[in-house]
C-alpha positions in Angstrom: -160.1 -124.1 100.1 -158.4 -121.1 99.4 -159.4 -118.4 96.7 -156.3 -118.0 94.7 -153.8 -121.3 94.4 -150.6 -121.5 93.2 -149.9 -123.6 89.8 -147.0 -126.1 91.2 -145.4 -129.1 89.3 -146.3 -131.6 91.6 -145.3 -133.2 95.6 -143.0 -136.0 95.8 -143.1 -138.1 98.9 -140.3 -140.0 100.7 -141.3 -142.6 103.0 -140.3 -144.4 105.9 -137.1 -142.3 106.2 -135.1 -141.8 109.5 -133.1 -138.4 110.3 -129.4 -138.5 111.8 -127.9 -135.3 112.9 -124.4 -134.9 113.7 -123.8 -132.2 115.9 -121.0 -130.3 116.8 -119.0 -131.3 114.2 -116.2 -129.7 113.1 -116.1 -126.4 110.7 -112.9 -128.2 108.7 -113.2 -128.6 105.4 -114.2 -131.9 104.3 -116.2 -133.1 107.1 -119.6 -133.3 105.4 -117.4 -135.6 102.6 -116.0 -138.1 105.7 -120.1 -138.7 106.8 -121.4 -139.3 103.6 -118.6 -141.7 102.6 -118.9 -143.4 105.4 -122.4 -144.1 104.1 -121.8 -144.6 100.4 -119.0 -147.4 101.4 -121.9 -149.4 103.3 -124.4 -148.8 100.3 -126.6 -146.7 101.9 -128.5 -143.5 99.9 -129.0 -140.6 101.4 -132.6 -139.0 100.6 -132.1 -135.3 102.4 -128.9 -133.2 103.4 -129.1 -130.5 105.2 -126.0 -128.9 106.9 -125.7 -125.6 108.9 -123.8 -123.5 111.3 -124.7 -124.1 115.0 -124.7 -121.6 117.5 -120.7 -122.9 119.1 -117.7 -123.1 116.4 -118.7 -126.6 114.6 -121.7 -127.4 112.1 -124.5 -129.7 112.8 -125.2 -132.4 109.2 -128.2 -134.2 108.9 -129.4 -136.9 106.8 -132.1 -138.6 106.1 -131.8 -142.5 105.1 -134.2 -145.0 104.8 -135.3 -146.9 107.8 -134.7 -150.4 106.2 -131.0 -149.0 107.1 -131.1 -147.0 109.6 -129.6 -148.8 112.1 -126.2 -149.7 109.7 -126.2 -145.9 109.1 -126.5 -145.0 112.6 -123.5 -147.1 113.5 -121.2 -146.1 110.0 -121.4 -142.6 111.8 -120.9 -143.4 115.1 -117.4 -145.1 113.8 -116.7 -141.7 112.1 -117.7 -139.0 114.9 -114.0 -138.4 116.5 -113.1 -137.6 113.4 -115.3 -135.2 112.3 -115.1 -133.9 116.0 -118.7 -134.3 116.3 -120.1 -133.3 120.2 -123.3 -135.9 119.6 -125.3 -138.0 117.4 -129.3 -137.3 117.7 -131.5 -139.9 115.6 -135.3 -139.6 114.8 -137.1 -142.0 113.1 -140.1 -142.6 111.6 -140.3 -139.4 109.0 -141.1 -138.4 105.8 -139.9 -135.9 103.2 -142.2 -134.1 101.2 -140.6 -132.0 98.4 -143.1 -129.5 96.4 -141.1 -128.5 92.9 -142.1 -126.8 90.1 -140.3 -125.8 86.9 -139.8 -121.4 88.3 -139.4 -121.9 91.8 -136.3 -119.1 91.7 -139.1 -116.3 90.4 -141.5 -116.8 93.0 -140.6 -115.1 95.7 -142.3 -116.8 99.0 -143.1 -120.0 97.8 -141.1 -121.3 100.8 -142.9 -119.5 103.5 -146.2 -120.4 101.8 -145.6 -124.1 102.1 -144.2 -124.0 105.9 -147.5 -121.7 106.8 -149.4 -124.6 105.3 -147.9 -127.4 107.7 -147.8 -124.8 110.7 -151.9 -124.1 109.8 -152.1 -127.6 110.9 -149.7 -127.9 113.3 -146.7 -129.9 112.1 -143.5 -129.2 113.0 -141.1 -129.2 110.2 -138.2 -130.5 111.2 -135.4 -130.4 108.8 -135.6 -127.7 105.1 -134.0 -128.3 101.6 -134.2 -126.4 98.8 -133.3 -125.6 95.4 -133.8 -123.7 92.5 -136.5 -126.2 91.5 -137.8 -127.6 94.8 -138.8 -127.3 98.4 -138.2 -130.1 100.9 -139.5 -130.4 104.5 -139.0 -133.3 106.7 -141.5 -134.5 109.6 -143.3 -136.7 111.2 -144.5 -139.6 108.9 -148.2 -140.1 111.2 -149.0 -136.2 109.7 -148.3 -136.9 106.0 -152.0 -137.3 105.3 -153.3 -134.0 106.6 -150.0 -132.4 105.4 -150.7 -133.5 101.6 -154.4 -132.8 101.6 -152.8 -129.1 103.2 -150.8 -128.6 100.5 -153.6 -129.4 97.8 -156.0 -127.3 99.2 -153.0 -124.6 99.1 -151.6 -125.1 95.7 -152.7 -126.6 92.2 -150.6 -129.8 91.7 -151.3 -131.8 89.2 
């Protein structure tokens, strides 16, 4: 365990959670809007967003649904990639989301690198980051969340 731990407000853990990237897609305003509602208007809830530049002209979004819908959220973006002028779809399933939050994230500077050293200590490969003021969310594979939650309590004080 580590000598000095950082106080946190707690971890909360998203299950059984399957990531679909659209890549490519078009730097248009609105586009992140047109994938999303194509979701909402079949009931699904998104659980992570994460949307950046890519290295062509276009943005790559990805989402994070739950697997008991994946598939209908799969196919709600495939009916909507021409028009956001994505290149390709990529899926992965079988993740998890782990957010760490506490109430003064924004005055603590490194808290994000101190929780990605802990999952790349033990090898895990983070493969999609969130973050707010409040909260730091990293998505992976679901078969490490054991060793990355006992990671993060040997790292941090959470309640």
């Amino acid at each position: 365990m580590s000598a000095k731990r950082m106080k946190v407000g707690g971890v909360l853990v998203t299950k059984d959670v399957g990531m679909i990237s659209v890549l490519g897609a078009s730097a248009a305003p609105g586009i992140a809007g047109i994938v999303l509602d194509a979701l909402g208007r079949i009931g699904i809830n998104v659980e992570f967003i994460s949307c950046c530049p890519d290295l062509g002209d276009g943005y790559t979004i990805s989402v994070c649904v739950r697997m008991d819908g994946f598939d209908e959220a799969l196919d709600a973006i495939e009916d909507v990639r021409q028009q956001v002028g994505a290149q390709q779809v990529a899926t992965n399933p079988d993740l998890c989301v782990v957010a760490v939050f506490g109430p003064h994230f924004r005055e603590i500077p490194n808290i994000a690198s101190r929780i990605f050293k802990a999952h790349a200590e033990i090898g895990i490969t983070i493969l999609a980051i969130s973050t707010s003021i409040s909260s730091v969310s990293c998505v992976f594979d679901q078969r490490r969340l054991n060793e990355a939650l006992a990671t993060l309590r040997d790292r941090f004080e959470v309640p």
